[in-house]
gemmi code that builds the backbone of each chain (N, CA, C; Angstrom):
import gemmi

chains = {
    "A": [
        ("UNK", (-11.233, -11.233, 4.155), (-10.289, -10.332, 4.813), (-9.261, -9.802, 3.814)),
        ("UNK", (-8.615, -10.488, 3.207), (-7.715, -10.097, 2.334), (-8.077, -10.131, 0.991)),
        ("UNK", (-7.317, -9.016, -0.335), (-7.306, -8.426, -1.470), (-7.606, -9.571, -1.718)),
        ("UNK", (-8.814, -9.642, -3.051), (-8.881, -11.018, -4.310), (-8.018, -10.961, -5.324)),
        ("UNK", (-7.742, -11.940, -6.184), (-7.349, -12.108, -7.376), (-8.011, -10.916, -8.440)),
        ("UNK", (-8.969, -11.001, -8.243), (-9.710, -9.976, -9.386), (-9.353, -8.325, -9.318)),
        ("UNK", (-8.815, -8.067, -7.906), (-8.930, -6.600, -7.551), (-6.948, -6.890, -7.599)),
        ("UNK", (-6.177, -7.597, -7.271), (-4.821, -7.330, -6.876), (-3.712, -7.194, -8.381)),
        ("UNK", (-4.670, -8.246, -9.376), (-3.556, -8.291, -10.603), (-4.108, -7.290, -11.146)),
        ("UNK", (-4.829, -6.406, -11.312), (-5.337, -5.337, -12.405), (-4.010, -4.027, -11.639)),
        ("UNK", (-4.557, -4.303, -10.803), (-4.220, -3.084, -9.521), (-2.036, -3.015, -9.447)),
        ("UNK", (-2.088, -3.965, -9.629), (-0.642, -4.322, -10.215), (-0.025, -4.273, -11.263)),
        ("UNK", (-1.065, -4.337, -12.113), (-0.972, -3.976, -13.595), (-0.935, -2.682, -14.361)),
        ("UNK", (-1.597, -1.870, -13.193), (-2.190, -0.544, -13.466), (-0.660, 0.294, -13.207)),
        ("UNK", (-0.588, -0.230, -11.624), (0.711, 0.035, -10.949), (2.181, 0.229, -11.701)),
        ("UNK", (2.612, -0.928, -12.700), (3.931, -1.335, -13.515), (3.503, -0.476, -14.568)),
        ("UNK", (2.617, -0.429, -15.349), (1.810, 0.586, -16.100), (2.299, 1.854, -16.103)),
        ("UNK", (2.139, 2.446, -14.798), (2.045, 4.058, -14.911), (3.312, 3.854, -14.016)),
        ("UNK", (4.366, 2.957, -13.776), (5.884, 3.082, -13.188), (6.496, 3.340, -14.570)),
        ("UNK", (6.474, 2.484, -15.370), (7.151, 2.152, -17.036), (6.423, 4.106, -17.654)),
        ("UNK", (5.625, 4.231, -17.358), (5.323, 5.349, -18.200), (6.048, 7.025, -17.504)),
        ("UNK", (5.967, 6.722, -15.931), (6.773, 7.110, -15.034), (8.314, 8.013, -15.995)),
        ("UNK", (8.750, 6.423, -16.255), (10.395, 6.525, -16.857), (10.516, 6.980, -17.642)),
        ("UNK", (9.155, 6.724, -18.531), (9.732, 7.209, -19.821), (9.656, 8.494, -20.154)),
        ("UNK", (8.870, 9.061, -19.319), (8.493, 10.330, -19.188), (9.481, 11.183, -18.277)),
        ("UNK", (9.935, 10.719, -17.826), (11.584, 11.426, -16.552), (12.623, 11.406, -17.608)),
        ("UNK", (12.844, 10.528, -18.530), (14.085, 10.046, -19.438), (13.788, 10.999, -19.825)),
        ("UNK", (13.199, 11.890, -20.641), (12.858, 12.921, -21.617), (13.277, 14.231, -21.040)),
        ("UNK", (14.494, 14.323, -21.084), (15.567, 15.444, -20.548), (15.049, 16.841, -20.938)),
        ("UNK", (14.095, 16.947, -22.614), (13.682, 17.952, -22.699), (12.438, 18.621, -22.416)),
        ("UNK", (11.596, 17.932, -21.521), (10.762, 18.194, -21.007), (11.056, 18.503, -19.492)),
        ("UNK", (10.457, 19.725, -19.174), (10.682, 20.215, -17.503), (9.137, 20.019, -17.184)),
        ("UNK", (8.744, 19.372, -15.985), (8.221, 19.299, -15.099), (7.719, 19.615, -14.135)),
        ("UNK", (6.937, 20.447, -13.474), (6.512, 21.164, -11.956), (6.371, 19.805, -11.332)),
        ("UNK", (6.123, 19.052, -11.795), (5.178, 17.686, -10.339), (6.545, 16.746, -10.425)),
        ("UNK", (7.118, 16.753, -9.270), (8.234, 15.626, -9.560), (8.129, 14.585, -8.956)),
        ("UNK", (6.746, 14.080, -8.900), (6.024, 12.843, -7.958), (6.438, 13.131, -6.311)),
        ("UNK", (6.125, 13.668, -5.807), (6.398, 13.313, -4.468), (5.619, 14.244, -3.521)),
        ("UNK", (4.431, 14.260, -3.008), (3.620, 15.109, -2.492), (4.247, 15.488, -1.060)),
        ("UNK", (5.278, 14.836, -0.424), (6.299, 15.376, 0.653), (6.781, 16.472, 0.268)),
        ("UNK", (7.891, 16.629, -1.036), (9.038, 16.898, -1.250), (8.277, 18.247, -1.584)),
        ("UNK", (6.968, 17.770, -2.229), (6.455, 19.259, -2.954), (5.676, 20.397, -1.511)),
        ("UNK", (5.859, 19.663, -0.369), (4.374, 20.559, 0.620), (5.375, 20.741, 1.406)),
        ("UNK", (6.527, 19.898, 1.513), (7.242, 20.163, 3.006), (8.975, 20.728, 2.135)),
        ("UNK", (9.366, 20.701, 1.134), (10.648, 20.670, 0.603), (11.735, 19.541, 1.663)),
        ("UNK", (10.977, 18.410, 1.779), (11.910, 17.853, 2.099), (11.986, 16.129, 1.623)),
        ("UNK", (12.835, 15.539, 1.482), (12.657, 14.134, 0.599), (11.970, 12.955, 1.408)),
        ("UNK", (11.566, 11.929, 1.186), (10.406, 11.501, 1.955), (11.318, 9.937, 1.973)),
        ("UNK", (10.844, 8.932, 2.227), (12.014, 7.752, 2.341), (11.990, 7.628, 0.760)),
        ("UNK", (11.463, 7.140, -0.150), (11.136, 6.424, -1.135), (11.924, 7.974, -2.280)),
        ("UNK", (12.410, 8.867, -1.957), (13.112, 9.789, -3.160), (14.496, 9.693, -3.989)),
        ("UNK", (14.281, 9.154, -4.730), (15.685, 8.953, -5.430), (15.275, 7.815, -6.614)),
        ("UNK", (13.987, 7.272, -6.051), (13.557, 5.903, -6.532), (13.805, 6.043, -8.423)),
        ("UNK", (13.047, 6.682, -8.561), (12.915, 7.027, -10.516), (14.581, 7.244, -10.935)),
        ("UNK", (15.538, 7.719, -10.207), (17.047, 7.725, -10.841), (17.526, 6.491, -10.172)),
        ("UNK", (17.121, 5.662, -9.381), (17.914, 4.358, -8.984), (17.346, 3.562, -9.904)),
        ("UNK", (16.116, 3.416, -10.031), (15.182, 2.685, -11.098), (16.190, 3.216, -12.526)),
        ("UNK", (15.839, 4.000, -13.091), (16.602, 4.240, -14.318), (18.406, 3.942, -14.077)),
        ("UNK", (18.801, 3.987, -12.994), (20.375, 3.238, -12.869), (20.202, 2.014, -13.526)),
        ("UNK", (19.490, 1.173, -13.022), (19.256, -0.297, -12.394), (18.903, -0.994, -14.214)),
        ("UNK", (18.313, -0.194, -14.426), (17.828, -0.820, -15.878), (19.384, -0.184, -17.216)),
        ("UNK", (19.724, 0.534, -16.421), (21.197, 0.394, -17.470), (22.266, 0.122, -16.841)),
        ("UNK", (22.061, -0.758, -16.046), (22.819, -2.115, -15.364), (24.020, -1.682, -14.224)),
        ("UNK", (23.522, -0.018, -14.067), (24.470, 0.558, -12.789), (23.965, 0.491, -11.603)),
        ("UNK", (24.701, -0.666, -10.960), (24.183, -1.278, -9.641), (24.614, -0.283, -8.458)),
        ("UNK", (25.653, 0.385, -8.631), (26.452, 0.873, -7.411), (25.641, 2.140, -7.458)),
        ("UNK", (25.206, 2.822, -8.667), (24.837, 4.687, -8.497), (23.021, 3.588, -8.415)),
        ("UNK", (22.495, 2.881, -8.503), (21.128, 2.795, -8.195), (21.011, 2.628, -6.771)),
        ("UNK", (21.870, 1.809, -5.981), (21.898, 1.515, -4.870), (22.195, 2.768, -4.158)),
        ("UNK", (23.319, 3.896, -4.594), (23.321, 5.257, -4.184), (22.497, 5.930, -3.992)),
        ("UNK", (21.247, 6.228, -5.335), (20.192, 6.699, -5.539), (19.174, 6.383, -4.423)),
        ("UNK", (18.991, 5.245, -4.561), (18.241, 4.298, -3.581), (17.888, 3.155, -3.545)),
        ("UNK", (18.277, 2.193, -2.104), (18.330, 1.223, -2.453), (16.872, 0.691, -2.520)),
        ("UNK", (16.192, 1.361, -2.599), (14.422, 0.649, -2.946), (14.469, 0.626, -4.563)),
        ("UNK", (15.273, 1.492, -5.535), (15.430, 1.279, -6.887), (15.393, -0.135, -7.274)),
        ("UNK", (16.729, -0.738, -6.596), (16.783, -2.284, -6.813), (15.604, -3.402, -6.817)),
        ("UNK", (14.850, -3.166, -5.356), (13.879, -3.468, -5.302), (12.455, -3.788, -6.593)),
        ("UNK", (12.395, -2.179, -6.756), (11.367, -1.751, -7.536), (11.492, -2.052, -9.040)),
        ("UNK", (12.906, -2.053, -9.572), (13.517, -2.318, -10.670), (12.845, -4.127, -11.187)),
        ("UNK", (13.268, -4.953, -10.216), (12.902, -6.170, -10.019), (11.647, -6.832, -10.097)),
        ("UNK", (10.907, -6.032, -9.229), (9.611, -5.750, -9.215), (8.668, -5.539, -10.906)),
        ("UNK", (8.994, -4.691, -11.239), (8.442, -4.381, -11.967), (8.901, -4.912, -13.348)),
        ("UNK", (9.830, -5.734, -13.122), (10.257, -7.063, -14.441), (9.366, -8.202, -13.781)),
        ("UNK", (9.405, -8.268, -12.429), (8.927, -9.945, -12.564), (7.494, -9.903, -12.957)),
        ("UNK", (6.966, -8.895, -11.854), (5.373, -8.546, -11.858), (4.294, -9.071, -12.766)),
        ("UNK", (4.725, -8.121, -13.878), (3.899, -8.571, -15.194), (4.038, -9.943, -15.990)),
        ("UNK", (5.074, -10.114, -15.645), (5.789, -11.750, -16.521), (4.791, -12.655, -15.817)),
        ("UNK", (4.501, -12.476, -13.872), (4.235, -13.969, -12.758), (2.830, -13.749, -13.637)),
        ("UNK", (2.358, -12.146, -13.597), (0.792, -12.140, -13.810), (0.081, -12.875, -15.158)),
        ("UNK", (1.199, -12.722, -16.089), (0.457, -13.028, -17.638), (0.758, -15.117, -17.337)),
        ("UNK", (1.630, -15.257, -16.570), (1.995, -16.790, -16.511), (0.960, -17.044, -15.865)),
        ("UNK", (0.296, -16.533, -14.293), (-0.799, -16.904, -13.865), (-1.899, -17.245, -15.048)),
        ("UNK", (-2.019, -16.103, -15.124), (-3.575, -15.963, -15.708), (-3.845, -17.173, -17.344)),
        ("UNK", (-2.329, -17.580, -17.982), (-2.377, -18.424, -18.934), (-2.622, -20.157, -18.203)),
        ("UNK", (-1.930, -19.943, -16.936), (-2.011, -21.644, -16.617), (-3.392, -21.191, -15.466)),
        ("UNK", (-4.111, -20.606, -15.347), (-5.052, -20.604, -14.210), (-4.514, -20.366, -13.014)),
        ("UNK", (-3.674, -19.920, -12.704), (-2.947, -20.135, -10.750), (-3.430, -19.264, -10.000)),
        ("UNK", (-2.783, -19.100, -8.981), (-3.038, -17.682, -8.373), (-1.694, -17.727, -7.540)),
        ("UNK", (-0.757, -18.389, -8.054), (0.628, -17.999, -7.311), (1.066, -16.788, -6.290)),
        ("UNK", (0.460, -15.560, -7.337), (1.161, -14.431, -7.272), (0.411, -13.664, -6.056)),
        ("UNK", (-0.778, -14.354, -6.104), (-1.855, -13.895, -4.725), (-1.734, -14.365, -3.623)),
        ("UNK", (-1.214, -15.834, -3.808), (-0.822, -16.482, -2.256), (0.523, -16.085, -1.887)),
        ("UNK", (1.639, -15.454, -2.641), (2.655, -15.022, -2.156), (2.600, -13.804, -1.548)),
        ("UNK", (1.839, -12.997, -2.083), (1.342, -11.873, -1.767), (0.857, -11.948, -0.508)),
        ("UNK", (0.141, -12.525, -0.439), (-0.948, -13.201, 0.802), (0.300, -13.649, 2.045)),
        ("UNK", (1.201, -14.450, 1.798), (2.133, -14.666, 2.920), (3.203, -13.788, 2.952)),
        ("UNK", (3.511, -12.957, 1.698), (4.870, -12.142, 2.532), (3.859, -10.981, 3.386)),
        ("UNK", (2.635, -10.495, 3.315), (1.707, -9.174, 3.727), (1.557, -10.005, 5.272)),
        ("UNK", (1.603, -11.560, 5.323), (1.048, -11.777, 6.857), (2.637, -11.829, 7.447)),
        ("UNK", (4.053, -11.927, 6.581), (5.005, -12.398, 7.644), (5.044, -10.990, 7.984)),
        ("UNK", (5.222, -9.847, 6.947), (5.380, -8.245, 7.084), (4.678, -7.840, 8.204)),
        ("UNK", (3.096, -8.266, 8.957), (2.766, -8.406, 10.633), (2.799, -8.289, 10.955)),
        ("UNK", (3.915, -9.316, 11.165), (4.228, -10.088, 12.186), (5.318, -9.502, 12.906)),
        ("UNK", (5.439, -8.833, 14.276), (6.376, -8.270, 15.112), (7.816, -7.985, 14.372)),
        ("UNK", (8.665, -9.369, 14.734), (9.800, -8.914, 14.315), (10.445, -8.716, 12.568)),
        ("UNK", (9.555, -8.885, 11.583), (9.459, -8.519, 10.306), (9.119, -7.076, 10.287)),
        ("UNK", (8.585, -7.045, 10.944), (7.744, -5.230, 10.526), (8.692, -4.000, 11.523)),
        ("UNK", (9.785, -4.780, 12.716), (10.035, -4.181, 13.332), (11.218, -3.463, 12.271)),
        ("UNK", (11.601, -4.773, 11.496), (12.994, -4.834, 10.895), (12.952, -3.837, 9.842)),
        ("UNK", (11.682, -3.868, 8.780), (11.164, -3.266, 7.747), (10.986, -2.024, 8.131)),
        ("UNK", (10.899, -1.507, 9.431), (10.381, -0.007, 9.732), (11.679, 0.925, 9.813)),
        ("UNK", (12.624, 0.011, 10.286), (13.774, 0.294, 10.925), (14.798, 0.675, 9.718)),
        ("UNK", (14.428, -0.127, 8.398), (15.190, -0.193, 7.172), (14.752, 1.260, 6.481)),
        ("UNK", (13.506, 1.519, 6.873), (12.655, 2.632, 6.283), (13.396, 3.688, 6.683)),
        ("UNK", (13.549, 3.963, 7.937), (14.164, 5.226, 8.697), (15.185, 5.146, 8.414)),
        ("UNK", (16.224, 4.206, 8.185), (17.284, 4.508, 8.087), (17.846, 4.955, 6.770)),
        ("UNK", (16.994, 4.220, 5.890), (16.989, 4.856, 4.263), (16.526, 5.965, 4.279)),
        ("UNK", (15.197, 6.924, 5.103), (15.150, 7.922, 5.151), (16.459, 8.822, 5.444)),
        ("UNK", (16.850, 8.902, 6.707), (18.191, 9.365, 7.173), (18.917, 10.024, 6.475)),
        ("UNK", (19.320, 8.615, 5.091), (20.551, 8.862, 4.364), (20.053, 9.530, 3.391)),
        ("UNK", (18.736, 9.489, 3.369), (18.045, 10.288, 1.848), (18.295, 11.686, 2.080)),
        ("UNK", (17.561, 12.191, 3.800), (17.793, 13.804, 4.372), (19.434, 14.231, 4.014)),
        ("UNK", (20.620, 13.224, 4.269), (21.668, 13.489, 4.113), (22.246, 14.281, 2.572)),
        ("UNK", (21.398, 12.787, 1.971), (21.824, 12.946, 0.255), (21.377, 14.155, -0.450)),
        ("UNK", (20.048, 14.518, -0.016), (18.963, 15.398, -1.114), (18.498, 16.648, -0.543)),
        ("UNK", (19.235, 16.620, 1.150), (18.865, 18.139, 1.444), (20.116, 19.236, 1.253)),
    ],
    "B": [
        ("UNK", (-24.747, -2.477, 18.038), (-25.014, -2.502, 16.566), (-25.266, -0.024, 16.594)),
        ("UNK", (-26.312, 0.179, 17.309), (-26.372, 1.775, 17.289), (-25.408, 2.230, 17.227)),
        ("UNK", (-24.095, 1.950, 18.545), (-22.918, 2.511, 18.876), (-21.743, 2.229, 17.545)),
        ("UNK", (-21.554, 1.352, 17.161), (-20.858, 0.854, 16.163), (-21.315, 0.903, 14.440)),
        ("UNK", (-22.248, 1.503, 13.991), (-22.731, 1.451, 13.048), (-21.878, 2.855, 12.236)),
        ("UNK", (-20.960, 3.446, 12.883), (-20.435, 4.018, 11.800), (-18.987, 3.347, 11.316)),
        ("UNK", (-18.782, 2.094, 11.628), (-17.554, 0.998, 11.414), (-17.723, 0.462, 10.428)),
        ("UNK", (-19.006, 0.451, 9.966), (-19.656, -0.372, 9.069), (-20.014, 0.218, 7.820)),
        ("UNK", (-19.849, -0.645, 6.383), (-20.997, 0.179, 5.196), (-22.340, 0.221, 5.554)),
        ("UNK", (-22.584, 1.643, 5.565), (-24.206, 1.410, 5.442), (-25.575, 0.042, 4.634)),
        ("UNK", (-24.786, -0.079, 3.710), (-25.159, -1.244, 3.023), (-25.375, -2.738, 3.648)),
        ("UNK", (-24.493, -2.722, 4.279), (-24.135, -4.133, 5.268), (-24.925, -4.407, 6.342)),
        ("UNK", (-25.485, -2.844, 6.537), (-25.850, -2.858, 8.475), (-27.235, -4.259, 8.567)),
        ("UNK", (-28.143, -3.848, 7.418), (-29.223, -5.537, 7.369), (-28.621, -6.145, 7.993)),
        ("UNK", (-27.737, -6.891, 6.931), (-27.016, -8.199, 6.777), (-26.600, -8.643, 8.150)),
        ("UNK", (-25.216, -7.078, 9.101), (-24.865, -7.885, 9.979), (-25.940, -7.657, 11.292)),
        ("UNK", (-27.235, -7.311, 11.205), (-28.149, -7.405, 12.315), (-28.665, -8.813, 11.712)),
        ("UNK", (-29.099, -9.132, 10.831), (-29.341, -10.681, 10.124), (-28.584, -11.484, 11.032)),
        ("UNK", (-26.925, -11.515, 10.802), (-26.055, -12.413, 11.548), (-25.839, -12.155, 13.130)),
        ("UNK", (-26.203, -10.851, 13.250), (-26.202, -11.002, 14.966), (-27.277, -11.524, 15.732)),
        ("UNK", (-28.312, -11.313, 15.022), (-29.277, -12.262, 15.855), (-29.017, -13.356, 15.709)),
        ("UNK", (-28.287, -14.112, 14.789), (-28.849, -15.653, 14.624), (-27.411, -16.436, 15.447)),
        ("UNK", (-26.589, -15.660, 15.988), (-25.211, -15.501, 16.653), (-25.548, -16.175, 17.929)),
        ("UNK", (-25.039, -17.102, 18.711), (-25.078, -17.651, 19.575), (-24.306, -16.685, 20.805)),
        ("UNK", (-24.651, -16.512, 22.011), (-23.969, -16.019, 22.844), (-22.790, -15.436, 23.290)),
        ("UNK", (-22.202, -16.930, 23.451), (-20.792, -17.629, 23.603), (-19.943, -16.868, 22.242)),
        ("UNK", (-20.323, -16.709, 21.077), (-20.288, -15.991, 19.915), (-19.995, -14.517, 19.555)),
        ("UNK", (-20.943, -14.094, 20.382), (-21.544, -12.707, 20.332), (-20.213, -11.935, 21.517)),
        ("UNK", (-20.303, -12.882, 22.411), (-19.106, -12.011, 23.584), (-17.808, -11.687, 23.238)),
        ("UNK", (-17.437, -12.564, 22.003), (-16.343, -12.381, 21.148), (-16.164, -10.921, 20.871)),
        ("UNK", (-17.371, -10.329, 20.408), (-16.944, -9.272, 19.294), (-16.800, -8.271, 20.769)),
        ("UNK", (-16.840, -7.951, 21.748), (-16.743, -7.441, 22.571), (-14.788, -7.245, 22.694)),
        ("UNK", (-14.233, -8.050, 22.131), (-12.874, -8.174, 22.492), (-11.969, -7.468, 21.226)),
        ("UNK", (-13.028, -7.592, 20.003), (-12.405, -7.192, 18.497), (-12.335, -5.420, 18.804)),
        ("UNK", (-11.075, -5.083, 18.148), (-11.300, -3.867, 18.109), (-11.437, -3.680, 16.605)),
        ("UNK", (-12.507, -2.366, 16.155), (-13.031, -2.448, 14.764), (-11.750, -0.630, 14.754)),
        ("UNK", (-11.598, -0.543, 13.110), (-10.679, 0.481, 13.138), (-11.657, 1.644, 12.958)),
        ("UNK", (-11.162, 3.079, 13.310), (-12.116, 4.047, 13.134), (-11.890, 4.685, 11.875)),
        ("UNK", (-12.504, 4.886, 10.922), (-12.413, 5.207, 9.317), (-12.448, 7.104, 9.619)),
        ("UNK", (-12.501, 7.709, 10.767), (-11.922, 8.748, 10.904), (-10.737, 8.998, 11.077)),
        ("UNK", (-10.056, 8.419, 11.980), (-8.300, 8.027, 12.429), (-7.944, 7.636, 11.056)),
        ("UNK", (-8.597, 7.137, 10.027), (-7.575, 6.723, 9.044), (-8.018, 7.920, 7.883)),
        ("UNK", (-8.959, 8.585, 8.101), (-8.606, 9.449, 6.772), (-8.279, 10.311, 7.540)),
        ("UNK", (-7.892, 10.670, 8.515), (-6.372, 11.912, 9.297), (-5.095, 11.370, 8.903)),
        ("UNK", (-5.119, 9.979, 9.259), (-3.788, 9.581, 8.118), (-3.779, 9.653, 7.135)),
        ("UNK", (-4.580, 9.157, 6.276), (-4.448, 9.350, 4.939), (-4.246, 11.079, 4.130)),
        ("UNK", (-5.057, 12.100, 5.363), (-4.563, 13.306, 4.361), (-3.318, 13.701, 5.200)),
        ("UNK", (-2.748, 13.204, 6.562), (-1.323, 13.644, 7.292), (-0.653, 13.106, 6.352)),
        ("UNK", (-0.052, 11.504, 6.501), (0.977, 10.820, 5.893), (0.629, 9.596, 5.218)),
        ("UNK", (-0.615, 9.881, 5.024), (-1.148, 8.932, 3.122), (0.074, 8.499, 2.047)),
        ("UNK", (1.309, 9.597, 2.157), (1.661, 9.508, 1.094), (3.111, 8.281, 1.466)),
        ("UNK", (3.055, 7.990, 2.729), (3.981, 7.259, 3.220), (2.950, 5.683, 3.294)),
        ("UNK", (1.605, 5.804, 2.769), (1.250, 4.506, 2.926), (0.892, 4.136, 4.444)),
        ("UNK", (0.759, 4.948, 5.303), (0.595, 4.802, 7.180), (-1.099, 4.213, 7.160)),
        ("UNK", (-1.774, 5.035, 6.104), (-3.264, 4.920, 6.403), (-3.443, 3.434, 5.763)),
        ("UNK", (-2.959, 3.290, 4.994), (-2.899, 1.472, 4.829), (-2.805, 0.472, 5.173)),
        ("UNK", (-1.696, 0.718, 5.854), (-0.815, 0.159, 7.005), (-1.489, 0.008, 8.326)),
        ("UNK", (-2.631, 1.153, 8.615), (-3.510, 1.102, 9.194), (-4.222, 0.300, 9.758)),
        ("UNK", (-5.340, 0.166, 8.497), (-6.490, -0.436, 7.927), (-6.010, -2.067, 8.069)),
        ("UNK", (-4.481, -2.491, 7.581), (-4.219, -3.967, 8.000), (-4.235, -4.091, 6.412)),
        ("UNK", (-3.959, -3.160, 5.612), (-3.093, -3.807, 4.248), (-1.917, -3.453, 4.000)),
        ("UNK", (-1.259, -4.147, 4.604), (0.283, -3.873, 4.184), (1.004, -3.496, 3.064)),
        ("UNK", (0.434, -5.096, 2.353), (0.679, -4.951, 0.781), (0.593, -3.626, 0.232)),
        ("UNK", (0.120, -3.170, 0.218), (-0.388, -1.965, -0.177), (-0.143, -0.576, 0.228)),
        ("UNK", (-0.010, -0.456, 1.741), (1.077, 0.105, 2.137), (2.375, 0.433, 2.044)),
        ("UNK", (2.842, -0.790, 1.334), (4.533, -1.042, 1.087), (4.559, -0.066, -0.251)),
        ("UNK", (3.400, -0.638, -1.116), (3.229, -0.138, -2.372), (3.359, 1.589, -2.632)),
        ("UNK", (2.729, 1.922, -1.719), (2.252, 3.365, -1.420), (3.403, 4.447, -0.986)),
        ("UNK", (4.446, 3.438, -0.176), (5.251, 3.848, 1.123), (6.360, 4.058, -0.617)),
        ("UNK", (6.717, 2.987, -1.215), (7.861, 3.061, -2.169), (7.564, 3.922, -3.398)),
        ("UNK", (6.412, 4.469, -3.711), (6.094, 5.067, -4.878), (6.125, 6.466, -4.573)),
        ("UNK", (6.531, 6.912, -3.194), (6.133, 8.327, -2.517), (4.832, 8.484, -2.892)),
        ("UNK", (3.479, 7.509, -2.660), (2.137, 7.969, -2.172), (1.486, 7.519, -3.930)),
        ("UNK", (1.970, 6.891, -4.439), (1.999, 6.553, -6.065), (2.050, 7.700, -6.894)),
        ("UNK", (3.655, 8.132, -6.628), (3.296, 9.587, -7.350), (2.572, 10.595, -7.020)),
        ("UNK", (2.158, 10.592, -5.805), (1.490, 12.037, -5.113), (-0.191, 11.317, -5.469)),
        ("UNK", (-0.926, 10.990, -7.087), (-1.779, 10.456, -6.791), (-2.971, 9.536, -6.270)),
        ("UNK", (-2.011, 8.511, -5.893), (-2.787, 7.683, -5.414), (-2.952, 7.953, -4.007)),
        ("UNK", (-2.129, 8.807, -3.446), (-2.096, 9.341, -1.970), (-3.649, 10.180, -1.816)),
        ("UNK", (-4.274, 11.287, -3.087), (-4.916, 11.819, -3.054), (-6.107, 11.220, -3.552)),
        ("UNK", (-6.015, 10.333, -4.519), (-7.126, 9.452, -4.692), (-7.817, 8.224, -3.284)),
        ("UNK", (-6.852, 7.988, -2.610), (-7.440, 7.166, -1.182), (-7.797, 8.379, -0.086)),
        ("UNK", (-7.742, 9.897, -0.408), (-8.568, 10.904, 0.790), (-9.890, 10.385, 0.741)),
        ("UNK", (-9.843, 9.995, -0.600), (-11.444, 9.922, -1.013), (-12.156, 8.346, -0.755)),
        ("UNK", (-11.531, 7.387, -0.846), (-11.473, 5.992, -0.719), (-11.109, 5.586, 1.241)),
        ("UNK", (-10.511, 6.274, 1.429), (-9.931, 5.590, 2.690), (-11.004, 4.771, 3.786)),
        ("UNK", (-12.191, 5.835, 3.947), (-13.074, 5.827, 4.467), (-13.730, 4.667, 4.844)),
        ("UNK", (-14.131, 4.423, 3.197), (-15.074, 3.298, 3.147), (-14.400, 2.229, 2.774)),
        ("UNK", (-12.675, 2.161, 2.167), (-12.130, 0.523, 2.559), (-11.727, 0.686, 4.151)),
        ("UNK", (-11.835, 1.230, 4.864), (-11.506, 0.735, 6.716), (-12.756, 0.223, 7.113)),
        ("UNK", (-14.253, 0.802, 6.458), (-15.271, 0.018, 6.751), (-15.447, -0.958, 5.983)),
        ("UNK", (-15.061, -1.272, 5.124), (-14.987, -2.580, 4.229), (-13.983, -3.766, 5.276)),
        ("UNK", (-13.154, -3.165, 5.462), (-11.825, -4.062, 6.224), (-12.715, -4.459, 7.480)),
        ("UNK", (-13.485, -3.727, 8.316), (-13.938, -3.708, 9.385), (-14.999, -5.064, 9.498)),
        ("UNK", (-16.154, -4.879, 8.363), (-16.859, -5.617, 7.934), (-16.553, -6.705, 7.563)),
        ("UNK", (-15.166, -7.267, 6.856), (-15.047, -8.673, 6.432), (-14.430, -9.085, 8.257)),
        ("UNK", (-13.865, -8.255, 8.858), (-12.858, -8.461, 9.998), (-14.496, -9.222, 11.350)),
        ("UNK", (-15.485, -8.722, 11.248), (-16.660, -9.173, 11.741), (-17.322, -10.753, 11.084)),
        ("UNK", (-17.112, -10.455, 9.898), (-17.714, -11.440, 9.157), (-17.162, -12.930, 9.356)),
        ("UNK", (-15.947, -12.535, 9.708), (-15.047, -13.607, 10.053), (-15.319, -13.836, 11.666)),
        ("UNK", (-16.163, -13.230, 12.386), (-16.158, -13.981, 13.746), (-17.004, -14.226, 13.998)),
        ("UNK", (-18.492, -13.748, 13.243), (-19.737, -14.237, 13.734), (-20.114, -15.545, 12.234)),
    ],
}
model = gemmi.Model(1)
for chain_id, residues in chains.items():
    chain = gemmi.Chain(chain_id)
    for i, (resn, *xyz) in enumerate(residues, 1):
        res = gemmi.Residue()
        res.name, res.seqid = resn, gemmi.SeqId(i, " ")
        for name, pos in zip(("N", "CA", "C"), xyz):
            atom = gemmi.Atom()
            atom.name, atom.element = name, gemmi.Element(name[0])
            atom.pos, atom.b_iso = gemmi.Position(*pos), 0.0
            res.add_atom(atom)
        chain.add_residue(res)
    model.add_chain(chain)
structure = gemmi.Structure()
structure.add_model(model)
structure.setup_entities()
């Protein structure tokens, strides 16, 4: 039923991969862009929950907590994310574990579960909200 | 197995006529209660609001959903790379979701 080890750490790997390349490629002030990741923002002109993420992310890593959390607070999140990620995966795969799959495995069944997913949906919209506020 | 055979990989269909015959009754009345997902309903999500991760979310991978939902659709591509995928992981999902009751 659920993702293997073999298909989830590559797929995660791939993921932090092309986030890190993401940045480094947004940081580069002298390069302009048509695709500004967001297939909402680009079909509908309007910001989708998850927009702000790449300038909260780039807050977050030069240690501005208050304008990432402005940006968005999924920055924080994702910021985190994508430090621990690769560190749990290369520790797995040196001691044999699969830590990172059974956590995976129980936060995806509590996420479910009624009142987790009610809470998580609710966090979504409302970060949307403030995004329509911020970016339209 | 006729009515339901587009839930399924084509690949599989042997296998789970293999396991339905050899399925005990009492067994078999089960799957009567499972609902299997329709891999049409999810690639309408996936090309509506793919990029919010819904068609994932779907299918009963969250994980992945979440993933999808925070990246705005992984950068627009991975939203457009699962038009093409969606299909056949809801019949993949469908298939282990059987496999597990007979």
């Amino acid at each position: 039923m659920n993702i293997s080890r073999g298909r989830l750490y590559p797929l995660l790997l791939l993921l932090t991969a092309c986030g890190y390349l993401w940045l480094y490629v947004s940081n580069d002030s002298s390069r302009d862009f048509y695709w500004n990741g967001c297939l909402t923002r680009y079909l509908f002109h309007i910001p989708c929950p998850s927009c702000g993420t790449t300038r909260a992310v780039q807050a977050f890593f030069h240690g501005e907590w208050m304008k990432s959390l402005y940006y968005n607070p999924l920055g924080i999140l994702m910021g985190t994310l994508m430090v621990i990620v690769p560190i749990w995966i290369v520790v797995d795969l040196l001691i044999g574990s699969s830590s990172l799959l059974k956590a995976y495995h129980i936060t995806e069944t509590k996420l479910q579960s009624w009142p987790y997913a009610l809470a998580g949906i609710l966090a979504i919209l409302i970060n949307w909200i403030w995004n329509l506020v911020k970016y339209t | 197995m006729m009515m339901n055979n587009k839930y399924f990989p084509e690949s599989q269909i042997p296998i789970i006529r293999e396991r339905l015959l050899a399925t005990d009754d009492n067994r078999a009345n089960l799957l009567h209660a499972v609902q299997f997902k329709d891999p049409t309903i999810s690639l309408i999500l996936s090309l509506l609001i793919g990029g919010w991760g819904i068609d994932r979310f779907y299918i009963g991978d969250t994980g992945l959903g979440i993933g999808k939902l925070v990246t705005c659709g992984g950068f627009g591509i991975w939203a457009i790379i699962d038009w093409f995928l969606i299909m056949n992981s809801t019949r993949e999902k469908n298939f282990t979701r059987l496999m597990s009751i007979i």
